[in-house]
MARZA-148731 format. One record per atom (N, C-alpha, C): atom name; residue number from 1; x, y, z. Coordinates in Angstrom, 3 decimals. Example, Ala and Ser with C-alpha at 12.3 -4.5 7.8 and 13.67 -1.06 7.14 Angstrom:
N;1;13.190;-5.690;7.800
CA;1;12.300;-4.500;7.800
C;1;13.200;-3.300;7.800
N;2;12.850;-2.250;7.080
CA;2;13.670;-1.060;7.140
C;2;12.900;0.030;7.870
end
This chain:
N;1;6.689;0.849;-3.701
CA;1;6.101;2.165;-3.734
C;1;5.583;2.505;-2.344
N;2;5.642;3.779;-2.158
CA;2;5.527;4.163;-0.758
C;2;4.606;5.902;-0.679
N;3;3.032;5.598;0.083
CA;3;2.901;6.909;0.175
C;3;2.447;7.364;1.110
N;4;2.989;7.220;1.812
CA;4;2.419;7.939;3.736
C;4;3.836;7.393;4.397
N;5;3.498;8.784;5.192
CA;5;5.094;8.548;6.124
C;5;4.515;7.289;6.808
N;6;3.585;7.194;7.542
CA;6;3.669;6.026;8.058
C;6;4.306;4.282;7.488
N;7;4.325;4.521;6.154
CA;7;4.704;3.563;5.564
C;7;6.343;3.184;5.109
N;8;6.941;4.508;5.312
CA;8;8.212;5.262;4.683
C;8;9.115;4.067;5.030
N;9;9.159;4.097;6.440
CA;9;10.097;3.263;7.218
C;9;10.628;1.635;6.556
N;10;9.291;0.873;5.614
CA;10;9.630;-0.089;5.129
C;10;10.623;0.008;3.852
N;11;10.986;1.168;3.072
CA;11;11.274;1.547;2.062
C;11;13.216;1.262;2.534
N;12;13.306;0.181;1.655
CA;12;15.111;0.526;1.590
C;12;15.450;0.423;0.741
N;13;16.930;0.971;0.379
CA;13;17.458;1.583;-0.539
C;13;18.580;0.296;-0.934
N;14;18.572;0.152;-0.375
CA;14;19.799;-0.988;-0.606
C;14;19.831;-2.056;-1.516
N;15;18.552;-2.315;-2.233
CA;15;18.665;-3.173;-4.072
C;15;18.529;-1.889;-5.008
N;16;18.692;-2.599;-5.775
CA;16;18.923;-1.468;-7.295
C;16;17.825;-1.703;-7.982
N;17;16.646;-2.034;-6.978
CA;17;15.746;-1.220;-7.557
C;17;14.666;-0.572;-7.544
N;18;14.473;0.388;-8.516
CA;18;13.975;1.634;-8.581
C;18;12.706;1.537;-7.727
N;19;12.864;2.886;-6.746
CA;19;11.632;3.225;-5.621
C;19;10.861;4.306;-5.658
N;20;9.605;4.161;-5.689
CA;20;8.849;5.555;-5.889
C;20;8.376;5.686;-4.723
N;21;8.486;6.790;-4.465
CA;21;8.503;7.102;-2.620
C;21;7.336;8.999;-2.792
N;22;6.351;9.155;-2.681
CA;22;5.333;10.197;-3.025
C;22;5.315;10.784;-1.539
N;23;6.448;12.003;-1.857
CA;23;6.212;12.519;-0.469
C;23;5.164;13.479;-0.101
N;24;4.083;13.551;-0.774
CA;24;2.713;14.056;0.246
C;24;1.789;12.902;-0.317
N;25;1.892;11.736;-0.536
CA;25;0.893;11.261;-0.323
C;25;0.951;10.862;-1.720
N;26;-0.638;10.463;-1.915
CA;26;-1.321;10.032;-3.127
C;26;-2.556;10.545;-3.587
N;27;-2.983;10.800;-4.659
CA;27;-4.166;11.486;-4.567
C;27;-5.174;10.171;-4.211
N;28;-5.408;9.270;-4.613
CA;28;-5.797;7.726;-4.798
C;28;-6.637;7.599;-2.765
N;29;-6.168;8.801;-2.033
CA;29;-5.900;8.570;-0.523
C;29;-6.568;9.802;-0.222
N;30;-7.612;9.946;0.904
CA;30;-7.960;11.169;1.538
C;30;-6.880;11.982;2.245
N;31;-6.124;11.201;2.419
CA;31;-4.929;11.862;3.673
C;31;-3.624;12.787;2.779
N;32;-3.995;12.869;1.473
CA;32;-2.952;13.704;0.716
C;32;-2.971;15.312;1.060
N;33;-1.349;15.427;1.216
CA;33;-1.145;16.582;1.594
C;33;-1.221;17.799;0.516
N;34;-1.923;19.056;0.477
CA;34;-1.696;19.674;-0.990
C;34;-1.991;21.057;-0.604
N;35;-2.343;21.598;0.870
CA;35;-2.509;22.613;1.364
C;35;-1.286;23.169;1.269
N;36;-1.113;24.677;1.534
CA;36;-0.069;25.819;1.478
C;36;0.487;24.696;3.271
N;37;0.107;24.978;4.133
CA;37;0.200;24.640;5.384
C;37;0.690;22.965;5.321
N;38;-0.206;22.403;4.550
CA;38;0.352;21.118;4.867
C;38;1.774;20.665;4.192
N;39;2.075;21.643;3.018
CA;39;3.135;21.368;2.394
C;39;4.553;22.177;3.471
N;40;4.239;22.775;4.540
CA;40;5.392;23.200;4.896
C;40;6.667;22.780;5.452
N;41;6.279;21.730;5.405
CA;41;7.557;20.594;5.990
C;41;6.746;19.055;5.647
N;42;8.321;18.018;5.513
CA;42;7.610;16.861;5.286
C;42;7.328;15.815;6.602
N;43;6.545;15.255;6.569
CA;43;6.609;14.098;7.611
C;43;7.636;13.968;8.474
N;44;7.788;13.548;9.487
CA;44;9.311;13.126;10.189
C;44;9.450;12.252;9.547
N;45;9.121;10.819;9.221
CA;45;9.687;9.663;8.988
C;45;10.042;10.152;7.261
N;46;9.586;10.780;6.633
CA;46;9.630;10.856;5.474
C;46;10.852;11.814;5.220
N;47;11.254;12.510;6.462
CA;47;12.252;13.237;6.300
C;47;13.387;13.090;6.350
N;48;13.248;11.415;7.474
CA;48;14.200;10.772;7.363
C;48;15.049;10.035;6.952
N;49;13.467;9.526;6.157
CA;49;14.061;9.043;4.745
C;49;14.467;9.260;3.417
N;50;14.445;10.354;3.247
CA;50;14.667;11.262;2.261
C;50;16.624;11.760;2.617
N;51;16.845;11.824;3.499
CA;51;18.064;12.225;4.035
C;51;18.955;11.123;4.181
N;52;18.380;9.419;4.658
CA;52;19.193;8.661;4.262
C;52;19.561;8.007;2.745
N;53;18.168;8.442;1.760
CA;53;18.426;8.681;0.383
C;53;19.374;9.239;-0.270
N;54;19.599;10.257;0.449
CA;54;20.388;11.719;-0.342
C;54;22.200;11.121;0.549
N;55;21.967;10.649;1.669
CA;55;23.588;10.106;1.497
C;55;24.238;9.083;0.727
N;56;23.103;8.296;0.346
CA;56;23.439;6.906;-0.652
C;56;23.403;7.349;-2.419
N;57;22.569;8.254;-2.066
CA;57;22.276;8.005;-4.011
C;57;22.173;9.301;-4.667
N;58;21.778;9.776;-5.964
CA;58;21.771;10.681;-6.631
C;58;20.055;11.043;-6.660
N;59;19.873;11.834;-7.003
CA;59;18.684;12.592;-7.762
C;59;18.305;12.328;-8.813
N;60;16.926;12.204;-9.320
CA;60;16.583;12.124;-10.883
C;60;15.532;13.046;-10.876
N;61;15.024;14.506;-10.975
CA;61;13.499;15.283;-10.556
C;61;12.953;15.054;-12.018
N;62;11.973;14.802;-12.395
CA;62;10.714;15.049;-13.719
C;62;9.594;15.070;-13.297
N;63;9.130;16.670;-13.457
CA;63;7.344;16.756;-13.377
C;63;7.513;16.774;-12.578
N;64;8.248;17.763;-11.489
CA;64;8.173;18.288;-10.134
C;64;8.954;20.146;-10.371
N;65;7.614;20.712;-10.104
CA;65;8.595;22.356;-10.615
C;65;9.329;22.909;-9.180
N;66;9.126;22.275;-7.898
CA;66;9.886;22.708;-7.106
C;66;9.950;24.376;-6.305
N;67;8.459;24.435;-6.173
CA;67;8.105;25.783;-5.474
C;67;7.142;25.231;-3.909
N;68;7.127;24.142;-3.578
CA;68;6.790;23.707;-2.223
C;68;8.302;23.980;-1.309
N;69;8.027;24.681;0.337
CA;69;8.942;24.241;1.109
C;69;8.944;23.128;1.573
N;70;8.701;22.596;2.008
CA;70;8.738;20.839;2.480
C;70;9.791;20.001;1.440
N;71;9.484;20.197;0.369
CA;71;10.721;19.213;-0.579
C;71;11.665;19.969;-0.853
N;72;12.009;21.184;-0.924
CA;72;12.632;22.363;-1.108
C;72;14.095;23.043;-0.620
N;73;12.934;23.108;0.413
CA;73;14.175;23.293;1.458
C;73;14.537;22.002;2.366
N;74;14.295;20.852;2.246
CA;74;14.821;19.255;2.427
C;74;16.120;19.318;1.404
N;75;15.712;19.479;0.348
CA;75;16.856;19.694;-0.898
C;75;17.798;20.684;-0.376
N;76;17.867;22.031;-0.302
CA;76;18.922;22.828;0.212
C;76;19.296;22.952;1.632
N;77;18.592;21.974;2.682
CA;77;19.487;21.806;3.622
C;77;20.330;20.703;3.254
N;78;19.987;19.467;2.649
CA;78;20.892;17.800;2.348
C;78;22.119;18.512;1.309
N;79;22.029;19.344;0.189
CA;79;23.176;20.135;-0.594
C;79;23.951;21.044;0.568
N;80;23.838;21.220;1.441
CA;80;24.598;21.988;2.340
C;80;25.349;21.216;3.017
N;81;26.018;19.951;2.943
CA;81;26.269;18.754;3.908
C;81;26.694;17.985;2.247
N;82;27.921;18.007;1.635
CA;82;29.121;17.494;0.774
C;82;29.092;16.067;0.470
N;83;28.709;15.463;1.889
CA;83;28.247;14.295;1.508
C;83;26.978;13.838;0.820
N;84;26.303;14.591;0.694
CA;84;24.992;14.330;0.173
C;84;24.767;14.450;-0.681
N;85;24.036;13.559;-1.816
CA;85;23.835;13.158;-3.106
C;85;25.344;12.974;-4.145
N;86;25.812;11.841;-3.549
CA;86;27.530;11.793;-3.844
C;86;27.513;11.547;-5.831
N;87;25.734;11.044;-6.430
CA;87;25.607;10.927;-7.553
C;87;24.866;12.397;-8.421
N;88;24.941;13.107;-7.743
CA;88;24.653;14.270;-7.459
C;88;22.726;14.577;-8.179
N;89;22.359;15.521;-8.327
CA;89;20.675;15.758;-8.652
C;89;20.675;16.231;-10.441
N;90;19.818;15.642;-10.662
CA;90;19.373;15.966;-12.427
C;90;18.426;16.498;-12.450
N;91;17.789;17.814;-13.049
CA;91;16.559;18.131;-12.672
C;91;15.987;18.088;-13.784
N;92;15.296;17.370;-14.085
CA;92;14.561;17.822;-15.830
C;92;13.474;18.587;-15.823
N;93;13.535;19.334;-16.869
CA;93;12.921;20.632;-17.487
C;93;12.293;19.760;-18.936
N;94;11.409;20.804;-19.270
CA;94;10.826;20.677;-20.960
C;94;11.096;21.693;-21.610
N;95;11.498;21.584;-22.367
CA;95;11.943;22.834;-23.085
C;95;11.283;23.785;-23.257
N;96;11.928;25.118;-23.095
CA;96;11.331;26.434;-22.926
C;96;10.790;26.529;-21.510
N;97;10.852;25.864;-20.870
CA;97;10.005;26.071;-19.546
C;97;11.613;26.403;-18.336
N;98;11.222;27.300;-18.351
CA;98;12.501;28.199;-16.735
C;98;12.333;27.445;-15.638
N;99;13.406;27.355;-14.860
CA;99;13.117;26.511;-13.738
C;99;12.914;27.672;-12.550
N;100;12.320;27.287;-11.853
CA;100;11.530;27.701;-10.485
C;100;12.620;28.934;-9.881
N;101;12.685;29.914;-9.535
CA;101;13.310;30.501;-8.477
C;101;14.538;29.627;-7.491
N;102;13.907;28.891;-6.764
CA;102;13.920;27.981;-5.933
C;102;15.577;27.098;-6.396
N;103;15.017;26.527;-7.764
CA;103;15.221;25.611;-8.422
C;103;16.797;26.081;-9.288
N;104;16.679;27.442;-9.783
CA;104;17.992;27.832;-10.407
C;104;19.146;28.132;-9.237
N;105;17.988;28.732;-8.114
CA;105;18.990;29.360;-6.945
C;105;20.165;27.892;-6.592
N;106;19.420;26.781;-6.568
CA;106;20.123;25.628;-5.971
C;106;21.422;25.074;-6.951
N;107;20.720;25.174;-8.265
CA;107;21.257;24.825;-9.136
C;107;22.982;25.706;-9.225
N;108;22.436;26.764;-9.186
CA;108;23.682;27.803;-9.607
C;108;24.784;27.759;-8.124
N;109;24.091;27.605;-6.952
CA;109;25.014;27.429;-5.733
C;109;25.914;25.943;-5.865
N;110;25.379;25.110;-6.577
CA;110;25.651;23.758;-6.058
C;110;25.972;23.023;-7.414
N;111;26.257;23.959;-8.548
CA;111;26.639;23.964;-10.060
C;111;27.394;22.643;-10.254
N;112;28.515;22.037;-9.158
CA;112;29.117;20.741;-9.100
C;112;27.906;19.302;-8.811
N;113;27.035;19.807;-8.387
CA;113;26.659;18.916;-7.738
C;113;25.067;18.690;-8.189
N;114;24.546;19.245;-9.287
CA;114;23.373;20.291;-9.749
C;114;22.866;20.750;-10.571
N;115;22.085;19.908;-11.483
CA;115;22.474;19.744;-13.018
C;115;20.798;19.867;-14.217
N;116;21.039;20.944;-14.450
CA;116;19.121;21.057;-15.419
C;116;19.601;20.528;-16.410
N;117;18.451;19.915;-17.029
CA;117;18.470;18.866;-17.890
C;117;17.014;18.974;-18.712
N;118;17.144;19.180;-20.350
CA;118;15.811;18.807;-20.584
C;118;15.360;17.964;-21.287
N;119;14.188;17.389;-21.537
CA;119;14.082;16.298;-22.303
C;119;11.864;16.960;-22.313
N;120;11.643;16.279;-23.519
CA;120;10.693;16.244;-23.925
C;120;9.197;16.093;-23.385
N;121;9.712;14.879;-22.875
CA;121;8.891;13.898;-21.433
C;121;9.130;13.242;-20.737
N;122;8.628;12.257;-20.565
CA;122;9.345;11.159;-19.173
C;122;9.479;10.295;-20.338
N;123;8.559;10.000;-21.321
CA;123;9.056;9.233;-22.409
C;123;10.407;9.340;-22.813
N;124;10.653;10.542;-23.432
CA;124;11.770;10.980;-24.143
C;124;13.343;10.826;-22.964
N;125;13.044;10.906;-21.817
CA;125;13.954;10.881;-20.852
C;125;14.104;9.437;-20.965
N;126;13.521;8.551;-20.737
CA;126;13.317;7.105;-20.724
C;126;14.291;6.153;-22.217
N;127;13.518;6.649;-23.161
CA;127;13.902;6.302;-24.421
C;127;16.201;6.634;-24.256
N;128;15.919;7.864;-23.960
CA;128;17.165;8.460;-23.856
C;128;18.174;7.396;-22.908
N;129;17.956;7.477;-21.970
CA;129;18.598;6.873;-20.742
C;129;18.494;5.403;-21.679
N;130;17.486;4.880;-21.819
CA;130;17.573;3.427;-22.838
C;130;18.979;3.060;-23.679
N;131;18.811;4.105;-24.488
CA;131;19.846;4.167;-25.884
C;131;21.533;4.640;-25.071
N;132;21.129;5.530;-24.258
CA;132;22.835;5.813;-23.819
C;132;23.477;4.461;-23.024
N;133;22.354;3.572;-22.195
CA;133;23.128;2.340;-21.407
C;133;22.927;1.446;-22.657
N;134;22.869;1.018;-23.511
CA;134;22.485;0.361;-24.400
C;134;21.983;-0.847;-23.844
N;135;20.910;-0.528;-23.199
CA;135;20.030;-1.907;-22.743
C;135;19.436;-2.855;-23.539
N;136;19.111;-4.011;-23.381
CA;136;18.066;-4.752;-24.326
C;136;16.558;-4.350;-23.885
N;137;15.795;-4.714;-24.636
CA;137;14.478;-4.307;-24.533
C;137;13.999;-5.881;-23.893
N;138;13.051;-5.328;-22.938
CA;138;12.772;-6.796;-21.976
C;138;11.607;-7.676;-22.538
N;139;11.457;-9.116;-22.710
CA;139;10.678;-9.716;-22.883
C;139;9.052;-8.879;-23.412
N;140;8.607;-8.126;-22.561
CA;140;7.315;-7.918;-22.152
C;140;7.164;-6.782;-23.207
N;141;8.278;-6.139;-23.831
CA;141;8.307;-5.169;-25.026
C;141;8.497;-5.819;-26.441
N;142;9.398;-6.655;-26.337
CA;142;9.745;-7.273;-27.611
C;142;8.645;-8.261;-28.148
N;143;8.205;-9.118;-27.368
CA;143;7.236;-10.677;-27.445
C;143;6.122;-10.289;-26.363
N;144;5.081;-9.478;-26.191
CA;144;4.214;-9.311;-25.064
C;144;3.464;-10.477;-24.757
N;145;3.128;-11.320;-26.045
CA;145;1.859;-12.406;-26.037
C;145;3.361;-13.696;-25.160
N;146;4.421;-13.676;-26.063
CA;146;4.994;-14.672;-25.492
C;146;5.409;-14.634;-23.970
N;147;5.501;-13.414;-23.078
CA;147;6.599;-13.373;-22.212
C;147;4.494;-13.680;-21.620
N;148;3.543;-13.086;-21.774
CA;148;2.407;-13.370;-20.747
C;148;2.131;-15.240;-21.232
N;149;2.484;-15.534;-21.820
CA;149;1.738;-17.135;-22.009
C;149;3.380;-17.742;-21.202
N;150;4.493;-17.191;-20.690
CA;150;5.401;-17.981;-20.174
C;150;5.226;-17.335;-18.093
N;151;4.733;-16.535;-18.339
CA;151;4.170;-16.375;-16.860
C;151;2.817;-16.935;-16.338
N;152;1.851;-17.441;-17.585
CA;152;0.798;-18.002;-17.017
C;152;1.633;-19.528;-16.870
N;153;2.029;-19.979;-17.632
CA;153;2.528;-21.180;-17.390
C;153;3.489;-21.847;-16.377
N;154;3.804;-20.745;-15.503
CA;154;4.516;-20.978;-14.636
C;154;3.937;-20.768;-12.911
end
């Protein structure tokens, strides 16, 4: 997990697995960005990393409505450049809720590449994505007491 550009730089993409990367910050942090002004562009390093993201991998958005420029227009300059997001962007919505200005404009330009999606919650997205890869459920869900008495023991 990663939340200050200063930190960005350690963040790679290259295992499979999943990175939460908070591009203004954290609230948890005085230094969070949340001003009109501070949101107008992102970090350099964060910008950079966000762009070598978008040539390797796809998009997943939930619980982001997408009316900041800084993440915004990062998004519709990296969709302007074919190579970018070759797994292309999912944006989830909750039902009944319209997506952003911003958010349809991209969608409807980049319709191949650009995809609203809704689901309930992050739960319901989760559960979903679960059942379609047909994963097993991991130790720590199935047996909680057993999988913590085989990590103390080790």
């Amino acid at each position: 997990m990663c939340d200050a550009d200063a930190q960005v730089d350690l963040v790679s993409f290259l295992s499979d697995r999943a990175k939460i990367v908070k591009l203004h910050g954290s609230y948890l942090f005085s230094d969070i960005r949340n001003t009109e002004d501070e949101l107008a562009a992102l970090g350099e390093r964060m910008a950079a990393k966000f762009s070598e993201l978008a040539r390797q991998r796809g998009l997943v958005v939930v619980g982001y409505a997408g009316r900041d420029r800084s993440v915004m227009s990062m998004i519709e300059t990296l969709l302007a450049d074919e190579q970018s997001f070759p797994h292309g962007i999912y944006w989830c919505l909750r039902p009944g809720e319209a997506p952003s200005a911003w958010v349809e404009r991209l969608a409807t330009a980049h319709a191949s590449r650009f995809e609203l999606c809704t689901f309930e919650d992050f739960d319901d997205l989760m559960a979903r994505l679960h059942g379609a890869l047909e994963l097993a459920l991991p130790a720590t869900i199935v047996s909680p007491h057993d999988a913590l008495q085989g990590d103390l023991a080790s």
